[in-house]
Chimera marker file (.cmm) of the C-alpha trace (Angstrom):
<marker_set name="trace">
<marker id="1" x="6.018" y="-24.474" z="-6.648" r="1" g="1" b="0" radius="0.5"/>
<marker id="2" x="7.884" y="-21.626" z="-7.850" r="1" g="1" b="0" radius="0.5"/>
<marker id="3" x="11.158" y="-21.314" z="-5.854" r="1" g="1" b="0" radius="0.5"/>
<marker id="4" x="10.751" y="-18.138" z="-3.464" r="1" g="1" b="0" radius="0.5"/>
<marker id="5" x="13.943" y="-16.026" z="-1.560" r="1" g="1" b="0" radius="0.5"/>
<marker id="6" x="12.901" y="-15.675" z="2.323" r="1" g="1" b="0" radius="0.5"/>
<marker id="7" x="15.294" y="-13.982" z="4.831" r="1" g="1" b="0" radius="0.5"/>
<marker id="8" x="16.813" y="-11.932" z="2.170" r="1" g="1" b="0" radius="0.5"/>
<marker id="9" x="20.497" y="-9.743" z="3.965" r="1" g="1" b="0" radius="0.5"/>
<marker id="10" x="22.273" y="-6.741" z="2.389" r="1" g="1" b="0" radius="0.5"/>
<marker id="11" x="24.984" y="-5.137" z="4.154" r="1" g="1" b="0" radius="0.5"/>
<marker id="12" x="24.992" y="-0.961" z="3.513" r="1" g="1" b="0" radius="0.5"/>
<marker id="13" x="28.079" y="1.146" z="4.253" r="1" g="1" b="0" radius="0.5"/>
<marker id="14" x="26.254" y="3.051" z="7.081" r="1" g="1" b="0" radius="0.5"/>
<marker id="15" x="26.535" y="-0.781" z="8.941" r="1" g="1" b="0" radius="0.5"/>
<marker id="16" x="30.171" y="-1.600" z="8.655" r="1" g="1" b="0" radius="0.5"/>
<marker id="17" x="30.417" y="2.237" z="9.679" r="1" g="1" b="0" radius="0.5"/>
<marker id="18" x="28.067" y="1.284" z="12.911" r="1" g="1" b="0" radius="0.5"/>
<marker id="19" x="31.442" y="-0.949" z="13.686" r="1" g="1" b="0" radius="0.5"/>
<marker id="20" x="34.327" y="0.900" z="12.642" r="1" g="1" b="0" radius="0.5"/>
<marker id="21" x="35.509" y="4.689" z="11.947" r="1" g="1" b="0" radius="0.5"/>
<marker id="22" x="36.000" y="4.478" z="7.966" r="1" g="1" b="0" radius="0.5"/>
<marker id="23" x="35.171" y="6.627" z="5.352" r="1" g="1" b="0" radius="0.5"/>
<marker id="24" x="32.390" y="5.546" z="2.991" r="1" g="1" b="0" radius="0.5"/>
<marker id="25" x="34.981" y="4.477" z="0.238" r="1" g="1" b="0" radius="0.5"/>
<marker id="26" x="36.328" y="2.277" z="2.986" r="1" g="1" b="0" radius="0.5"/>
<marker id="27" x="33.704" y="0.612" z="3.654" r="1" g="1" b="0" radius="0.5"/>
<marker id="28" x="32.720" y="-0.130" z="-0.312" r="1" g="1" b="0" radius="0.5"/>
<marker id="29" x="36.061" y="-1.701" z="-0.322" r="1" g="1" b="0" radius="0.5"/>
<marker id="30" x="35.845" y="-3.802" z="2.686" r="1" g="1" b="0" radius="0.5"/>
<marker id="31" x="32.544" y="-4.666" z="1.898" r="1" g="1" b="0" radius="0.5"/>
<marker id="32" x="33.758" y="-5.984" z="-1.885" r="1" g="1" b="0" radius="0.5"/>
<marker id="33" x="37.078" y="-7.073" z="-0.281" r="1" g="1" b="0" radius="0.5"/>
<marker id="34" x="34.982" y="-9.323" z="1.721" r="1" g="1" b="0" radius="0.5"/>
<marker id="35" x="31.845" y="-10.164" z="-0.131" r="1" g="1" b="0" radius="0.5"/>
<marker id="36" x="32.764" y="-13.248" z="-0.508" r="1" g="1" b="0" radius="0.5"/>
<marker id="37" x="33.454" y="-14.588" z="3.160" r="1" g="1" b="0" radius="0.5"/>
<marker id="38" x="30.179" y="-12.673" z="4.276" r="1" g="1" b="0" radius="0.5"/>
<marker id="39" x="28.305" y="-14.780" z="1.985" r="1" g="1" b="0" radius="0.5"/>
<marker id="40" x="29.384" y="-18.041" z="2.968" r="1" g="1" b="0" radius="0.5"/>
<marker id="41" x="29.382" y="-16.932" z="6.747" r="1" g="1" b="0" radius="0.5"/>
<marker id="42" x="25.574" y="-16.333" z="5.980" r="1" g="1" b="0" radius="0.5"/>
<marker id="43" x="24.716" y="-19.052" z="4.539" r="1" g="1" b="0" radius="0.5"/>
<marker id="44" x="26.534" y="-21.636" z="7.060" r="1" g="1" b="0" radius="0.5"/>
<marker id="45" x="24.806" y="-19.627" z="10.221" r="1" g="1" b="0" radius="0.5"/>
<marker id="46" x="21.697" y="-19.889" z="8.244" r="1" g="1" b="0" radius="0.5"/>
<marker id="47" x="21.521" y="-23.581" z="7.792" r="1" g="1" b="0" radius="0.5"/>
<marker id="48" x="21.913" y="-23.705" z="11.702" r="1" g="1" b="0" radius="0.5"/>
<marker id="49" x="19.440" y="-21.197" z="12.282" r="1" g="1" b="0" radius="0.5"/>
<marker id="50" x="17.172" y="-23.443" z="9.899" r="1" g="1" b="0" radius="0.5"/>
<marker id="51" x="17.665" y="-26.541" z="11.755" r="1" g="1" b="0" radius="0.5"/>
<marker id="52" x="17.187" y="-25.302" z="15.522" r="1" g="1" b="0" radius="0.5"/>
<marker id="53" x="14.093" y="-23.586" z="15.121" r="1" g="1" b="0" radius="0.5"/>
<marker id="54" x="12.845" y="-26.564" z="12.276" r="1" g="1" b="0" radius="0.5"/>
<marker id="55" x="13.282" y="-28.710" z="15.409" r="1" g="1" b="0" radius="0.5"/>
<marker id="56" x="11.717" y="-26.602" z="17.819" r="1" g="1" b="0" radius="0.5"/>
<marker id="57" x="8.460" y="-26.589" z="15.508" r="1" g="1" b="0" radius="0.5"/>
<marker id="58" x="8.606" y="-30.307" z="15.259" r="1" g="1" b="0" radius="0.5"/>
<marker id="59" x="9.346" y="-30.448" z="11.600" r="1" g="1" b="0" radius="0.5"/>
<marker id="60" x="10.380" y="-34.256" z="10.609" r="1" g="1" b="0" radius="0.5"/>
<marker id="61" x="13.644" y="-34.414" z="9.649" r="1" g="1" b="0" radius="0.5"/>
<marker id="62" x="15.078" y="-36.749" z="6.719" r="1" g="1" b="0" radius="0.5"/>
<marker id="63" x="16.137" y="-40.118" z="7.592" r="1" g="1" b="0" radius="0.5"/>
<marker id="64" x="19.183" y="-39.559" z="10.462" r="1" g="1" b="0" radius="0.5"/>
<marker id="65" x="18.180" y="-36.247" z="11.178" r="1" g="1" b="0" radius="0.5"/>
<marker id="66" x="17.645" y="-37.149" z="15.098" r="1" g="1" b="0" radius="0.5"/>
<marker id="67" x="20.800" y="-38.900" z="15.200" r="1" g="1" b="0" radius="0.5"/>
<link id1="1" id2="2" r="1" g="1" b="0" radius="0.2"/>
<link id1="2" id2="3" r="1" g="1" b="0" radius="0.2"/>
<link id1="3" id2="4" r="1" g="1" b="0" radius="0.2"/>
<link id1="4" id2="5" r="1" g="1" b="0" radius="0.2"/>
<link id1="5" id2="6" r="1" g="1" b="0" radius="0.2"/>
<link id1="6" id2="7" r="1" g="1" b="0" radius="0.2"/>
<link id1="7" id2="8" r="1" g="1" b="0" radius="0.2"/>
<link id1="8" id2="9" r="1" g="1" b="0" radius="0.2"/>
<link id1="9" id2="10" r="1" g="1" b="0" radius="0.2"/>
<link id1="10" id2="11" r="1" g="1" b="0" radius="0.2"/>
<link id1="11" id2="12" r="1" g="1" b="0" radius="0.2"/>
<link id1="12" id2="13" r="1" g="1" b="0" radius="0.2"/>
<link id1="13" id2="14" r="1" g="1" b="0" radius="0.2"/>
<link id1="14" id2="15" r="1" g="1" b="0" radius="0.2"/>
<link id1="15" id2="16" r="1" g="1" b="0" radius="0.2"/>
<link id1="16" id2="17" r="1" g="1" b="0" radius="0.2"/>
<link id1="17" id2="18" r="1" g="1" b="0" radius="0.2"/>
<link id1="18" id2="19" r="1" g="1" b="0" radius="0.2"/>
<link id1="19" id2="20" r="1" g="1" b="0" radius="0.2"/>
<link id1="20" id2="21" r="1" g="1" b="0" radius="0.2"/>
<link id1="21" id2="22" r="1" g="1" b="0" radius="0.2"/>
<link id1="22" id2="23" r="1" g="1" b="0" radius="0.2"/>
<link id1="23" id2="24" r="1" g="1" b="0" radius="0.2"/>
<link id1="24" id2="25" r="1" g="1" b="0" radius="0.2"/>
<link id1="25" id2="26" r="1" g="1" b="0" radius="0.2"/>
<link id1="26" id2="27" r="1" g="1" b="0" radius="0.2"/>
<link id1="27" id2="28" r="1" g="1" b="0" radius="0.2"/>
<link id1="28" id2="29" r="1" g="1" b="0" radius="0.2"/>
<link id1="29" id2="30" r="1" g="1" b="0" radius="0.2"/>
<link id1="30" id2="31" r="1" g="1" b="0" radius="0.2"/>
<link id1="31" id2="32" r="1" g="1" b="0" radius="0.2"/>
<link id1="32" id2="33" r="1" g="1" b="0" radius="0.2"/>
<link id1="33" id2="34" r="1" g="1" b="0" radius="0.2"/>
<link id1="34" id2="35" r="1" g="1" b="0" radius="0.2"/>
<link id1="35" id2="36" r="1" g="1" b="0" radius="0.2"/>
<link id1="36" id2="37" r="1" g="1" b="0" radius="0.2"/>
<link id1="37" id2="38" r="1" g="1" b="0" radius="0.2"/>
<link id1="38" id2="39" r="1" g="1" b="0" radius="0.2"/>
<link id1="39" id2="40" r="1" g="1" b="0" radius="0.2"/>
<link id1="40" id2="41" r="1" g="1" b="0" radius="0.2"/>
<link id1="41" id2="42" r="1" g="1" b="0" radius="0.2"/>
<link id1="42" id2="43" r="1" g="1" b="0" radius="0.2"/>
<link id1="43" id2="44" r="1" g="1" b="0" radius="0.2"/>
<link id1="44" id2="45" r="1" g="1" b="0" radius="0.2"/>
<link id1="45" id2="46" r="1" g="1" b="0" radius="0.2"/>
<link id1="46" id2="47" r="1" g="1" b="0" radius="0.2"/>
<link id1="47" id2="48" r="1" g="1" b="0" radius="0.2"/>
<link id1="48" id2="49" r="1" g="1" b="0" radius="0.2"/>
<link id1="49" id2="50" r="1" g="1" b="0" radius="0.2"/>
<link id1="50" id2="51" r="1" g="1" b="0" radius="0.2"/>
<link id1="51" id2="52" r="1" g="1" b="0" radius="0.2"/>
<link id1="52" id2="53" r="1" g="1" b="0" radius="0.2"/>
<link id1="53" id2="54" r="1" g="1" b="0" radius="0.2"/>
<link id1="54" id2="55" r="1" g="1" b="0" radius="0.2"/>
<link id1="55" id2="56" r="1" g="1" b="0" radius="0.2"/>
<link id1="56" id2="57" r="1" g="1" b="0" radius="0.2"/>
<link id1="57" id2="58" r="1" g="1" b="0" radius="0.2"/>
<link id1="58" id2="59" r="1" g="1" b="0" radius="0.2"/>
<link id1="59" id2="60" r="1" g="1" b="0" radius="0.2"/>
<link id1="60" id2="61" r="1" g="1" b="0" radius="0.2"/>
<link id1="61" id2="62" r="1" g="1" b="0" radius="0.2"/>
<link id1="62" id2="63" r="1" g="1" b="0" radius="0.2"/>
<link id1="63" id2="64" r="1" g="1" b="0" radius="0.2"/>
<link id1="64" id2="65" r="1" g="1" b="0" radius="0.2"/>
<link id1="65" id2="66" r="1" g="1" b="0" radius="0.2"/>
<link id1="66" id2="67" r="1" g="1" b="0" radius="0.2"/>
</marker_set>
């Protein structure tokens, strides 16, 4: 099966400015600045968000996943 992207996020300027007063060059640099930590933030709340509603729709886990 050809591997597919679901649940795809982008972060614009016009959202960090939702959250703070910066200019739009402010923003561009936060968001770059911080690229990096957003990513892996994603990805770990992701694999949780995965999980909870996997169980929820009875999906069987690998061995020790009901541990």
């Amino acid at each position: 099966m050809k591997a597919e992207r679901f649940a795809c996020v982008a972060w614009t300027v016009e959202d960090v400015q939702t959250l703070f007063n910066v200019s739009d060059e402010k923003a561009v640099e936060f968001l770059m600045d911080n690229a990096g930590h957003i990513q892996d933030r994603l990805v770990e709340v992701g694999w949780q968000v995965l999980e909870t509603l996997g169980r929820a729709d009875g999906l069987p886990g690998p061995v020790g996943f009901d541990e």
